[in-house]
C-alpha positions in Angstrom: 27.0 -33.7 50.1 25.7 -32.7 53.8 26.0 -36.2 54.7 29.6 -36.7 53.4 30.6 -33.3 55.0 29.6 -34.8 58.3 31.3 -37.5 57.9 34.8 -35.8 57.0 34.4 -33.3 60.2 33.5 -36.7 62.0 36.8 -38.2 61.0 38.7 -34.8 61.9 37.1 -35.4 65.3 38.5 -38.9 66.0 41.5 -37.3 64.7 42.7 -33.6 65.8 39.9 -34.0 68.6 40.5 -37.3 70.2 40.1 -35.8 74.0 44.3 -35.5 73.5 45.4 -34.5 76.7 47.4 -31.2 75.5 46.1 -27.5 74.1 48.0 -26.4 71.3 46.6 -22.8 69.4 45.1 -23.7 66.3 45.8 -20.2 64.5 46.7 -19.0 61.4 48.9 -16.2 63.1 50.7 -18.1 65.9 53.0 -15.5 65.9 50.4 -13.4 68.0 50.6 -16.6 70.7 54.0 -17.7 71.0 54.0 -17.9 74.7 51.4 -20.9 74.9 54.0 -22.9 72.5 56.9 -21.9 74.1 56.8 -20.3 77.3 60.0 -18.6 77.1 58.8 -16.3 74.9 56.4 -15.1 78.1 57.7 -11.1 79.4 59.2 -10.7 75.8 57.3 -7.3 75.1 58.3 -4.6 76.9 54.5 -3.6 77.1 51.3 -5.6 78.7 50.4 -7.1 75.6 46.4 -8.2 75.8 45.4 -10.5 72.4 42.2 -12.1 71.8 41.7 -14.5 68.8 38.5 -15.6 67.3 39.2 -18.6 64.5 35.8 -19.9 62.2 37.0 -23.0 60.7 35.8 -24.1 57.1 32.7 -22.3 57.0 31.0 -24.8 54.7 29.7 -26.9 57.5 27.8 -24.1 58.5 26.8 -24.0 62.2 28.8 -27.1 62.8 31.8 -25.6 61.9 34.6 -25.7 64.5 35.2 -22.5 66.1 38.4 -21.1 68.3 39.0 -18.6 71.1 41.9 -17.5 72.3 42.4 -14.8 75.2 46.1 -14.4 76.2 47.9 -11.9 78.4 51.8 -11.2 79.2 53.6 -8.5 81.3 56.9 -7.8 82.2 56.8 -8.3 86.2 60.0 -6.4 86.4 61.6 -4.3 83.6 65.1 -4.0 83.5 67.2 -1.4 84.4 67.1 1.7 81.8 69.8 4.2 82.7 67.6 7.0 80.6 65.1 6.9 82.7 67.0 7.2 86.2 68.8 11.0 86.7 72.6 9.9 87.3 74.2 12.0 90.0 78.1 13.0 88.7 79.4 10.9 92.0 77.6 7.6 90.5 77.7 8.3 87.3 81.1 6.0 86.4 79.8 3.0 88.4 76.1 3.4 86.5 77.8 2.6 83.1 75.9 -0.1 81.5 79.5 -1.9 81.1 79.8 -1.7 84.3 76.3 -3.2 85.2 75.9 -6.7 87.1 74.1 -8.4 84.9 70.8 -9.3 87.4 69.8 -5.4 86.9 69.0 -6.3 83.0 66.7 -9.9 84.2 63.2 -9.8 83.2 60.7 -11.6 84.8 58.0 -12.3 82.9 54.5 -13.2 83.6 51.4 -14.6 81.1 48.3 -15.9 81.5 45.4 -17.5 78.9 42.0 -19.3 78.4 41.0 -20.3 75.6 37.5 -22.4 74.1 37.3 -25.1 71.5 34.2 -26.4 69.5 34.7 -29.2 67.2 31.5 -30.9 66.0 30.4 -32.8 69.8 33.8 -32.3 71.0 34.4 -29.0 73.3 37.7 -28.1 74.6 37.8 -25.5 77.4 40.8 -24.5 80.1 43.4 -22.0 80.8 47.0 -21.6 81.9 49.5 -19.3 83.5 53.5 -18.8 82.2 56.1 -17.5 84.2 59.7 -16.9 82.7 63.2 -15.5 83.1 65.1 -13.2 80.8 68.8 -13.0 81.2 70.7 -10.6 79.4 73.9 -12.1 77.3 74.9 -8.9 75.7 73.4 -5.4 75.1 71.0 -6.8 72.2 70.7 -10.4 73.1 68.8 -12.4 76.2 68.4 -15.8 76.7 64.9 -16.6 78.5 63.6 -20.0 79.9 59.9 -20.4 80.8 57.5 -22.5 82.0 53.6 -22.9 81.9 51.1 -24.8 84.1 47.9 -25.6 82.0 44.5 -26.9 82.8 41.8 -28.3 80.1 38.6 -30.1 80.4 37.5 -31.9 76.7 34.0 -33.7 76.6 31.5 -35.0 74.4 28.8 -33.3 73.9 26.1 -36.7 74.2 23.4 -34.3 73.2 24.3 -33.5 69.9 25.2 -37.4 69.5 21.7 -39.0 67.5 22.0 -42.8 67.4 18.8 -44.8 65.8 19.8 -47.5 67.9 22.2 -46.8 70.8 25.1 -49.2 70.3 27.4 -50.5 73.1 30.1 -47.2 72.4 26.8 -45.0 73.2 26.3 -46.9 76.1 30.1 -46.9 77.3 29.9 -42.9 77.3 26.7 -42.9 78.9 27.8 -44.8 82.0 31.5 -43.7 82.4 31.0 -40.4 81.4 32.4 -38.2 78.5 34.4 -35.7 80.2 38.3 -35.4 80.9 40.1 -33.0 83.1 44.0 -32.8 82.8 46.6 -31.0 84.3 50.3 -30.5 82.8 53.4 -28.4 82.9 55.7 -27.4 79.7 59.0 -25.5 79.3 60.6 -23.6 76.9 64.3 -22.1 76.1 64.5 -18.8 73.9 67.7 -17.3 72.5 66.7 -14.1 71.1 67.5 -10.1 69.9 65.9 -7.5 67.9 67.0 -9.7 64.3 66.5 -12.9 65.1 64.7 -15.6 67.3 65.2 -19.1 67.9 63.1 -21.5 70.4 62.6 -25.1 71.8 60.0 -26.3 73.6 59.3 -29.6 75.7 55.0 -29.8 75.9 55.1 -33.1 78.0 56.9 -32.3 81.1 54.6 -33.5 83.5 50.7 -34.5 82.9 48.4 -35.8 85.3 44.5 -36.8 85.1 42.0 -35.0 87.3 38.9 -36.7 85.7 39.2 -39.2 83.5 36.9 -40.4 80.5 36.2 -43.7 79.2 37.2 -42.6 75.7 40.1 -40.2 76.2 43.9 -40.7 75.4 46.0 -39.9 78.5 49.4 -39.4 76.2 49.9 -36.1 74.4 50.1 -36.1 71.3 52.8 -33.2 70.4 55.9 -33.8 72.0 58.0 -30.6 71.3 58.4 -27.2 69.4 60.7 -25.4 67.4 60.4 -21.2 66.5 62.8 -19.6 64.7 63.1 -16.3 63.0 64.8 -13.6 61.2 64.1 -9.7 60.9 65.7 -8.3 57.3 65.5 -4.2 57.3 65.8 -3.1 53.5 64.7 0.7 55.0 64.3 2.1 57.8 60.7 2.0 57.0 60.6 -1.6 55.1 61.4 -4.7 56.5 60.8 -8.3 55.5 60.5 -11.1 58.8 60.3 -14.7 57.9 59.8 -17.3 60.3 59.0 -20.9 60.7 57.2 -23.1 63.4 57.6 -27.0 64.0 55.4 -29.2 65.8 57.1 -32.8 66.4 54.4 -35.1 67.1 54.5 -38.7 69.6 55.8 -40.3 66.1 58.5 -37.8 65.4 57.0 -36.4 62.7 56.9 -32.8 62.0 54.2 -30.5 61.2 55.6 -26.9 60.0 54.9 -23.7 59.2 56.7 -21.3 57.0 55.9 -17.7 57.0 56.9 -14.3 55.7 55.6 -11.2 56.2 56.3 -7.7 55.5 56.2 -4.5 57.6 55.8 -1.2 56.5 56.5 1.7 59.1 56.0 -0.9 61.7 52.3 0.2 60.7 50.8 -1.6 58.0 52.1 -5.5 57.4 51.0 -8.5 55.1 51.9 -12.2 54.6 51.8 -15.4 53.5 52.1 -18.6 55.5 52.4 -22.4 53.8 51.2 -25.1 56.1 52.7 -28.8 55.1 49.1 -29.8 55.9 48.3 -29.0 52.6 47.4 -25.4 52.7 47.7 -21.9 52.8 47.5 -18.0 54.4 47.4 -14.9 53.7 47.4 -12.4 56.6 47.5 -8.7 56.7 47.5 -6.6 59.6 47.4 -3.0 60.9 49.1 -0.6 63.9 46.0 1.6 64.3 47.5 3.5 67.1 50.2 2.8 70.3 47.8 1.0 71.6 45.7 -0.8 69.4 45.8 -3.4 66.8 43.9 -5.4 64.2 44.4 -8.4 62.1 43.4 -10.8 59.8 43.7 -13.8 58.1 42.3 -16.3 55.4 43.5 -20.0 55.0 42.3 -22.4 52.1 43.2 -25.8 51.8 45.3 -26.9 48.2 44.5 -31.0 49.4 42.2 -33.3 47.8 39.7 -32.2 50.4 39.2 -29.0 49.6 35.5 -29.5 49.2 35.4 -30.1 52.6 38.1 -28.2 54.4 38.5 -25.0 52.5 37.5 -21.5 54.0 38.8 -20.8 57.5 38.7 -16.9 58.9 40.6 -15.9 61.6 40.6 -11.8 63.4 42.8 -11.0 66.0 42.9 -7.8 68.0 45.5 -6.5 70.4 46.0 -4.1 73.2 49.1 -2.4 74.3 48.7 -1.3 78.2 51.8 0.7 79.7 53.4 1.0 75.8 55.3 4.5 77.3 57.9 3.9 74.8 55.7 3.3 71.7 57.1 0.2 70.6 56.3 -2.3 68.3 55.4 -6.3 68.6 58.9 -7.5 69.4 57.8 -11.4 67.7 56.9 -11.8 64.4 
């Protein structure tokens, strides 16, 4: 059984962990890192919004079980103009009307920044990335916003924790050219969005090019583009219920999506349920401990024929709200 488990995270690595040149979260909650799929979504929060995520991945393989880490920031550079906060003087007080606004005094400029750590089996993904992005207000509830996001990631093979009897000429090739890869790439998002709904694209390949390259890696990434949409349903002022999906197109045009709804209670308390078209499932449930702190967590088992193998990942997220003066909630779901 140990030997077979090996092999199946093995083939995982040739797979999800081919030295790809491209980060992409590997969460159960992506809602809690939008901005490093889309960067539009970057300055959304009105609050400095400080998440760190810590994913154990199918715990059967024990201490060779892939691991995740994920520390992302994002600000508000410049809030936009809130007439209750200013004292109006009667002389000014016509032309202050927010009708009577331009509309550059309601632009947010947004500001995000990340690193992040992957351990799969030999293969160890480490970098970081910063996102800048522009929100334009359409109307008094809605803003369109278009980001973009620099990234830098170094993926290697551990040779270490590689045990051949007898060295073979693949060994050898790793050995001599090295096992490490350093990329740099650009990505850009579009976000239409309001306090009911959200819909985003994203382009992931704008730009890549190779710092250091490996004898094994794949230059081209391997997702192409994103998709976030989502809808917020009140049934109470203390009850809502906010599903939302997520697709990945991959370098075949294929689609890997999630579907999710969750439910909020007092903006306090929420719990969900995500299905991954990988063949498996979430359950998540969270909590608003105070204006400024918050905890999650979430389970996902696999309903494939690898369960054996794949089931059991845990994932715990916590979040900081810095500068929250106005007590709000997470604006994303």
């Amino acid at each position: 059984m140990k030997n077979a488990a090996r092999l199946f995270l093995g083939l995982f690595m040739g797979i999800a962990g081919n030295l790809y040149a491209q980060f992409i979260p590997n969460n159960n909650q992506a809602f809690q890192f939008m901005s490093l799929y889309n960067p539009g979504f970057t300055g959304v929060e009105s609050f400095g919004d400080l998440k760190l995520s810590y994913r154990y991945q199918w715990t059967g393989f024990g201490a060779d079980a892939p691991k995740f880490i994920n520390l992302a920031y994002n600000m508000r550079l410049r809030q936009p103009l809130d007439l209750t906060q200013n004292a109006l003087r009667t002389s000014n007080a016509i032309s202050m009307r927010p009708e009577n606004l331009p509309k550059s005094k309601g632009t947010i400029h947004g500001f995000g920044a990340n690193v992040f750590n992957e351990s799969v089996g030999q293969v160890e993904r480490i970098g970081g990335g910063v996102n800048y992005s522009l929100n334009y207000s359409l109307s008094k509830k809605i803003r369109m916003a278009g980001g973009i996001a620099v990234l830098i990631e170094n993926t290697r093979i551990d040779l270490n924790k590689l045990v051949f009897r007898e060295p073979d000429s693949y060994y050898q090739s790793l050995v001599d050219n090295g096992s490490s890869q350093t990329t740099l790439s650009l990505r850009a998002g579009l976000l239409l969005y309001s306090p009911g709904f959200y819909f985003g694209v994203s382009y992931l390949p704008v730009w890549t090019n190779t710092l250091q390259s490996a004898n094994t890696a794949v230059n081209d990434p391997f997702y192409v583009a994103s998709a976030q949409v989502g809808v917020a349903i009140p049934f109470s002022p203390t009850f809502s219920v906010k599903p939302s999906i997520l697709a990945l197109m991959d370098k075949s045009n294929e689609f890997q999506i999630d579907y999710s709804v969750k439910a909020y209670i007092q903006e306090k308390v929420w719990f969900g349920f995500s299905y991954r078209d990988i063949q498996s499932g979430v359950v998540m449930l969270g909590f608003t401990i105070s204006d400024t702190f918050c905890f999650s967590y979430s389970f996902e088992f696999s309903t494939s024929g690898y369960k054996q193998f794949s089931d059991g990942s845990h994932e715990v997220t916590t979040a900081i709200r810095l500068n929250n003066v106005k007590r709000k909630g997470q604006y994303i779901w």
